[in-house]
Every structure is written in C-alpha cells, then in structure tokens.
C-alpha positions as CSV (number, residue, x, y, z in Angstrom):
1,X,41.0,-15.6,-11.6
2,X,42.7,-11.9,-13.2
3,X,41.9,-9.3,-11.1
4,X,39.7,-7.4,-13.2
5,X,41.4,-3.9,-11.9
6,X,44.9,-5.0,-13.6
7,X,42.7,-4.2,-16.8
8,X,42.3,-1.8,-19.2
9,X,39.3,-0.5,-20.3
10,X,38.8,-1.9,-23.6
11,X,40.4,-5.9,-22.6
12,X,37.7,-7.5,-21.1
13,X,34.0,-7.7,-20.1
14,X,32.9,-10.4,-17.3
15,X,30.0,-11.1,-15.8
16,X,28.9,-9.6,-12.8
17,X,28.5,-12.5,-10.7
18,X,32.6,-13.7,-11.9
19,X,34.1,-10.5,-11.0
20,X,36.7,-10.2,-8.2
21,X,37.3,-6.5,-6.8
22,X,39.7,-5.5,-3.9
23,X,37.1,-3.8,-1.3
24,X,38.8,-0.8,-1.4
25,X,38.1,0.0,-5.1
26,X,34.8,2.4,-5.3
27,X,32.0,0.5,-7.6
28,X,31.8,2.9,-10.7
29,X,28.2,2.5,-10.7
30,X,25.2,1.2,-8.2
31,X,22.0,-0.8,-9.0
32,X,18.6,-0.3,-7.2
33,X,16.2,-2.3,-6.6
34,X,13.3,-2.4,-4.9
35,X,11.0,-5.6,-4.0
36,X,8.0,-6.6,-2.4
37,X,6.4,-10.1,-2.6
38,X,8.2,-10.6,-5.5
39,X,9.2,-14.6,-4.7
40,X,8.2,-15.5,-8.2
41,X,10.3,-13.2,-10.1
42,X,13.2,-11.8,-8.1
43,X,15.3,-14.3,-8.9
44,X,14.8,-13.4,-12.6
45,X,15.9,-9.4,-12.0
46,X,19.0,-10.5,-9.9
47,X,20.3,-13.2,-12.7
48,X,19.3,-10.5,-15.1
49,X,21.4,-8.0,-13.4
50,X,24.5,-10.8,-12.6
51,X,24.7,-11.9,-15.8
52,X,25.2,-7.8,-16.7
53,X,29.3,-7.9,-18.4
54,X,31.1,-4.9,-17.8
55,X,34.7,-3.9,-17.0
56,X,33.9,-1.9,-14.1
57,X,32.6,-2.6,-10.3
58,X,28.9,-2.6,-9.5
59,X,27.6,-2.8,-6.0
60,X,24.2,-4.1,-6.4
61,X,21.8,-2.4,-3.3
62,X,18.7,-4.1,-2.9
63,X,15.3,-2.9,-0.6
64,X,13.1,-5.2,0.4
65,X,9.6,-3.8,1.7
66,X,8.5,-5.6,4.7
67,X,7.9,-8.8,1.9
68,X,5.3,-11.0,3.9
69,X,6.1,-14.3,1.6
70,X,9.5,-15.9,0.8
71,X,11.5,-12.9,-1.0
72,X,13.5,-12.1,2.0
73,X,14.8,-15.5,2.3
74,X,15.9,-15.8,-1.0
75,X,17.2,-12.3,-1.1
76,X,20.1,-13.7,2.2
77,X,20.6,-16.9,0.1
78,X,22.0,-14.6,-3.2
79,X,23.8,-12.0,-0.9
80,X,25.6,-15.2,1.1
81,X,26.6,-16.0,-2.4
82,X,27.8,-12.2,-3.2
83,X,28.6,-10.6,0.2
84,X,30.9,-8.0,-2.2
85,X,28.6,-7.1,-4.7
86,X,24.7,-7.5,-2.8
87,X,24.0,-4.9,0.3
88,X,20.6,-5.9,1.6
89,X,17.9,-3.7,3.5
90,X,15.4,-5.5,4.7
91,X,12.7,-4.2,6.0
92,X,10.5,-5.4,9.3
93,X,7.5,-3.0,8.6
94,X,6.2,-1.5,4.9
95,X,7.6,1.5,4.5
96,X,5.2,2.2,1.0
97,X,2.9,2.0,3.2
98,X,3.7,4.9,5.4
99,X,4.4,7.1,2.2
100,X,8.2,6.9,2.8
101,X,9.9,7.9,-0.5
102,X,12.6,4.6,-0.7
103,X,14.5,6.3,-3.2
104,X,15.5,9.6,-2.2
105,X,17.1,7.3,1.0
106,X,18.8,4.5,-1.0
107,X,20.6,7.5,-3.5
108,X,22.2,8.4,-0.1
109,X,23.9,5.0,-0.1
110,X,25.0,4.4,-3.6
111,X,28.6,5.1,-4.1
112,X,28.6,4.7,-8.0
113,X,29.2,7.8,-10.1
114,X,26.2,6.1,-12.3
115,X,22.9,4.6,-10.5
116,X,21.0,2.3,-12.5
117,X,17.2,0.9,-11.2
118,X,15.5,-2.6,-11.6
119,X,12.4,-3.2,-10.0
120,X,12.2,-6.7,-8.1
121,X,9.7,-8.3,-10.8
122,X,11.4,-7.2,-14.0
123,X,14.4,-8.1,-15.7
124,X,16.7,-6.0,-17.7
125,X,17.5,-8.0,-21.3
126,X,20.5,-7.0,-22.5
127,X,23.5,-8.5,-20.7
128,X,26.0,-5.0,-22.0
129,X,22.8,-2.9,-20.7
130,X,25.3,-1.5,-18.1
131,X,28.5,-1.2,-19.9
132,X,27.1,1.0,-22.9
133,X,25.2,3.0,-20.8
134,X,27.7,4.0,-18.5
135,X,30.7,4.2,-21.6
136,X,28.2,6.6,-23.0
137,X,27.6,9.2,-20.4
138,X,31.7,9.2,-20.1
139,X,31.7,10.3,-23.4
140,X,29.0,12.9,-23.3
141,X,28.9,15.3,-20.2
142,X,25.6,17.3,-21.8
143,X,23.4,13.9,-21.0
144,X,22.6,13.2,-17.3
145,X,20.6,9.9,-18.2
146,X,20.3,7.3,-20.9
147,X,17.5,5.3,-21.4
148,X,16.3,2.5,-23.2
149,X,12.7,1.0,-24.9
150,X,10.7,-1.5,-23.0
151,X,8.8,-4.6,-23.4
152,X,5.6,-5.1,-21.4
153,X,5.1,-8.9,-20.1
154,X,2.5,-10.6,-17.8
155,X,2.9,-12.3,-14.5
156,X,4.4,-15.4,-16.2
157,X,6.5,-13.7,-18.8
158,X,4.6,-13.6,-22.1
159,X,5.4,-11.1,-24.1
160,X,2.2,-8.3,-24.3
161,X,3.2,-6.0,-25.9
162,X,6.6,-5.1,-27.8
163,X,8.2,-1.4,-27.4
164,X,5.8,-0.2,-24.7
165,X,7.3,3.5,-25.1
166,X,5.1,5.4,-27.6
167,X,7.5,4.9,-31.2
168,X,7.2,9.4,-30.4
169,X,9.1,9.0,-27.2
170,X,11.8,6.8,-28.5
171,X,14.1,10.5,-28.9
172,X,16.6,12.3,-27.0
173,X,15.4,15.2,-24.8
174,X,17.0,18.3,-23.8
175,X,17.5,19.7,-20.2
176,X,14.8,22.5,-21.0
177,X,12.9,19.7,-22.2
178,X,12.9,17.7,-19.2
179,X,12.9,20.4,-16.9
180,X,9.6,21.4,-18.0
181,X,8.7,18.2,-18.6
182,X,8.1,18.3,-22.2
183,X,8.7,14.7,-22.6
184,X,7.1,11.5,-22.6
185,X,7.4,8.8,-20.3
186,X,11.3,7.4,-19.5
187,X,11.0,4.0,-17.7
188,X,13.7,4.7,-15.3
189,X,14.1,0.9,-15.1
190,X,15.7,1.3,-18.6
191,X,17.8,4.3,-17.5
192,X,20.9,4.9,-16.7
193,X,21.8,8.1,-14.8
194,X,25.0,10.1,-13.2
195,X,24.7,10.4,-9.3
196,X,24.5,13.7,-9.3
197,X,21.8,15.2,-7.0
198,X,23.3,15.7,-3.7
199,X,20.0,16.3,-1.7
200,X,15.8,15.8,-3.0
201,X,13.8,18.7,-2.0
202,X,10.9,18.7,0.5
203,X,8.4,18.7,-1.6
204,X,9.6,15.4,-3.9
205,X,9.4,13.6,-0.1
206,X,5.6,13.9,-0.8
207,X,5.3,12.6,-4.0
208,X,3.7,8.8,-4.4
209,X,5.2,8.5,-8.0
210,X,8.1,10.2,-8.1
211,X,9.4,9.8,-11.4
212,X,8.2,12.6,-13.2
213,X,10.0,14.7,-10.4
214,X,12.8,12.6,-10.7
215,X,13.1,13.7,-13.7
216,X,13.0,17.3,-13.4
217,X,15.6,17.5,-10.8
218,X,18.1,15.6,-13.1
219,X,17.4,17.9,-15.5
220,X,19.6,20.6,-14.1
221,X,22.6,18.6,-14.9
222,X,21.9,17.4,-18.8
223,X,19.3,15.8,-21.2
224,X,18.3,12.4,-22.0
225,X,19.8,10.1,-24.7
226,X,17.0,7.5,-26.4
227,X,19.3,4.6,-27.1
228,X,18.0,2.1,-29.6
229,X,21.0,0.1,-29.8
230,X,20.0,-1.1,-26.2
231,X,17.3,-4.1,-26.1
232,X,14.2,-3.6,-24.0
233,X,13.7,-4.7,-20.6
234,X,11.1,-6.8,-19.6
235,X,8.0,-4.5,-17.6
236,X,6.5,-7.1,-15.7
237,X,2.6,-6.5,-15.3
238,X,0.6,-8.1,-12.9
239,X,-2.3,-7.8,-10.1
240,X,-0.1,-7.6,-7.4
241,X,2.5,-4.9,-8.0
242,X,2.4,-1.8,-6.3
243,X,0.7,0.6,-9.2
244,X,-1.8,-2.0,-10.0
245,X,-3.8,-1.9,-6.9
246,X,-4.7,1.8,-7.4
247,X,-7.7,2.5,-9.4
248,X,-7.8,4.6,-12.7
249,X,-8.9,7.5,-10.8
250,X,-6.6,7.4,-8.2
251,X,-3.7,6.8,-10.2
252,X,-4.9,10.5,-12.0
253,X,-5.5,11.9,-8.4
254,X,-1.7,10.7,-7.7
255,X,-0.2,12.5,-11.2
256,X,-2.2,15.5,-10.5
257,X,-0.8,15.7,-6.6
258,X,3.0,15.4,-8.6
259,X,2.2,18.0,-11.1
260,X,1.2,20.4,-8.2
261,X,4.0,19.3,-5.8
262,X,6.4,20.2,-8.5
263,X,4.9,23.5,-9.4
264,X,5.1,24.2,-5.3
265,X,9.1,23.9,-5.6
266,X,9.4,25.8,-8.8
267,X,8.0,28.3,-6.9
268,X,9.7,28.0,-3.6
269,X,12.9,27.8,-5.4
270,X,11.4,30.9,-8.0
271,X,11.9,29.2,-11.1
272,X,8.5,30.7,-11.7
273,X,8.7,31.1,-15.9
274,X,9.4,26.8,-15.6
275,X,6.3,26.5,-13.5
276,X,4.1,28.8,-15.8
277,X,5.1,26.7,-19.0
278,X,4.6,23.3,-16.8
279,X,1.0,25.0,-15.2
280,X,-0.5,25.4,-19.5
281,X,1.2,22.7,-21.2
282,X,1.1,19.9,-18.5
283,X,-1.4,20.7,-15.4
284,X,-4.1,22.2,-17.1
285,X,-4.5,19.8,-20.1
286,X,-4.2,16.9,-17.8
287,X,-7.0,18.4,-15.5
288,X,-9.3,18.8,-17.9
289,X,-8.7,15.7,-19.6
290,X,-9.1,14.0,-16.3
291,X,-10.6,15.6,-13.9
292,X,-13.1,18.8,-15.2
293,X,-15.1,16.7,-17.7
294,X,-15.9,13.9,-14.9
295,X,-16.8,16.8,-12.8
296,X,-19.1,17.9,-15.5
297,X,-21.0,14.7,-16.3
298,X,-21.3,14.0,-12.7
299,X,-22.7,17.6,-12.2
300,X,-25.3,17.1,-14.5
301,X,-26.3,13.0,-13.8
C-alpha cells in the first residue's frame, strides 16, 4: 500500500484501520477512551473510531478500569491487530474507584496536537468526524474545541432520543463564555480539542465529573465551535455505566462539589471577578434549585 505520508493534504482519506505510518512520524492527533465492563459495546466504539478516514496519523490510547468481565481480552485481541495505532493500559485494580482523575493522566501520554474522547460504550457516527474537526481548528486558532450534537441510545442501540443537546446549546461559545461557564452542556465525546494544557491544577484532581472544569481550563486558549455539519454520536445509556449508579441527589451533590472546586482555583489563582460571575449566575441558582428548597420541605415535614 502508498505510504500515506508521500501525500498531500487534500489527495486522500483512508480509513484508520488501512493506514500505514513510519513510527517515527508523530500522530497529529490522539483518541481517548476509557472502558469498564463494556464487553457488549467496545467493539462498536473501536470499529467506530477505525473506520474514522483522515489523511493524518491517530494513535488511538485506550484505559481500561480494572474491567472484571471480558473487555480486557478483547481490548489485546484489537491491539495484536493494531500494535501502531492501539496503546493499551490496563488496569489490575479500579482506579474510579479510588477517585483517580484518568484523564488528567492519559493527557500526559497523548502525543497529538488534537485529543479527541470516546467513551468505551458509545460510538462516534460520522466516519470524517476526525478529519473536519481537526482541518477546522487549523484553520481557526481563536477555537480551542469543536464539538458536535448527540444522539441518546439504550443499552441495545435504539435510538431514544435524537439531538440530546438542548436545540439552545447547539451555538458557538466564546472563551469568556466558557471560562465563566456561561454555556450549556458540550459532550466532550463529540469534541474535538487542541492539546494544549500543559499541567491540571490541584483542585481539578478532586473533581468526580470533571468536565465542566475541563472546560474552563481550555478556555484560556479559545472558544467553542457548534458544528452541525458533523452527525451525532451515539450516547449510550444504560444501568451499568459509571454516572448511572449515582442517585439524583448525588449526582447534584457531585455538580455542586465542581462548582465550588472551581471557585477554590479561581481564587487561588485570583481570578476573583471570574469566580464572582460563576458564584451568582451558576452556584447560587443551582443551590437553590437543588439543594435550599429540599432543605426547606424537609425542615418543615
């Protein structure tokens, strides 16, 4: 086969999973993803994410939490098919478990100048997902992330609902925007982002859900680009992923416990004017949306 590095730019998409790269040449960009238990639908996110076409190299790094049923196995059986493209880290004891923030670890291994993120029991549907993504934030240095809508499906891939973001969040966002996280939700599963922060703060260490902070530290370097010209991924929902075993309340107690771990390194790092704006329109609403009333009606049961 053509080495695909004798070509130029425009010449040629292939697949993933045909590509052949000298190991010298540094992947342009680096897919994450994280599973656990996810036998039944990892092998639907990795041909998802092989059948991506794109006239650059991807190293695809995959973390596997501690899985207790067959998604280890099959993880060695598609790396022994890919050793240049699939890094594995497999895990011998749960690291979720022990509140370990997976992330801020694996961006310390990516070598892409983009990161892209997949979790192990969705699937991305567009097969030039990667490709416009990653020719778009070449072409505009004010965006640090792209991101896409999403599809919401159950465990055995009916559709439940079509466009899961809010038809208000499909929009760009500005840095001030995101940085004081005056935006909806952005399914980083759908995103697209420059590898660009060189070290996570403390604080974001103690953070169950990171995203939201995730969010707010890309924001230093650009905005957010709603691209509709992208089709959704596939959000895979189900009784034994990782946010569904929390309760309602909990899952508020854990969005409250980011809300204040971020307004601890606003301080720390004295962006104090961010942290005021964050502390009325986010922090407050959400508390007594939340958190005052239940008090209230439990107060006077």
């Amino acid at each position: 086969m053509q080495d695909i590095i004798s070509l130029n730019e425009d010449q040629l998409l292939i697949p993933l999973s045909e590509q052949v790269w000298v190991q010298h040449h540094v992947p342009e960009l680096t897919v994450l993803i994280l599973s656990y238990n996810h036998i039944n639908y990892i092998e639907e996110c990795l041909n998802a994410v092989l059948s991506q076409k794109t006239n650059f190299r991807v190293e695809i790094i995959i973390h596997d939490d501690a899985s207790d049923d067959q998604t280890q196995k099959l993880l060695t059986v598609y790396q022994a098919k890919y050793p240049g493209l699939i890094r594995l880290i497999l895990q011998e004891e749960n690291q979720f478990s022990k509140n370990v923030n997976i992330y801020a670890s694996l961006h310390q291994m990516a070598q892409g100048s983009y990161i892209a993120r997949c979790d192990g029991d969705d699937r991305w549907g567009d097969p030039y997902k990667l490709q416009q993504q990653v020719h778009f934030l070449k072409c505009h240095p004010e965006f640090a992330l792209c991101f896409h809508s999403t599809n919401s499906i159950d465990q055995n891939g009916v559709l439940l609902k079509e466009d899961e973001l809010l038809k208000s969040a499909d929009q760009d966002y500005s840095k001030a925007e995101l940085r004081e996280l005056r935006c909806r939700w952005i399914p980083l599963s759908s995103a697209c982002y420059r590898n660009v922060i060189d070290e996570f703060p403390p604080e974001y260490a103690l953070v169950n859900n990171g995203d939201m902070f995730f969010l707010l530290l890309l924001a230093k370097f650009g905005g957010a680009k709603f691209q509709s010209e992208i089709k959704p991924y596939a959000y895979r929902q189900h009784d034994k992923s990782y946010w569904s075993q929390y309760s309602t309340g909990n899952k508020n107690k854990m969005h409250l416990e980011s809300i204040l771990l971020i307004l601890a390194y606003l301080i720390r790092i004295d962006e104090k004017e961010t942290a005021k704006i964050i502390t009325f329109t986010r922090f407050i609403p959400y508390f007594n949306e939340h958190f005052y009333i239940q008090s209230q009606s439990l107060l006077s049961a």
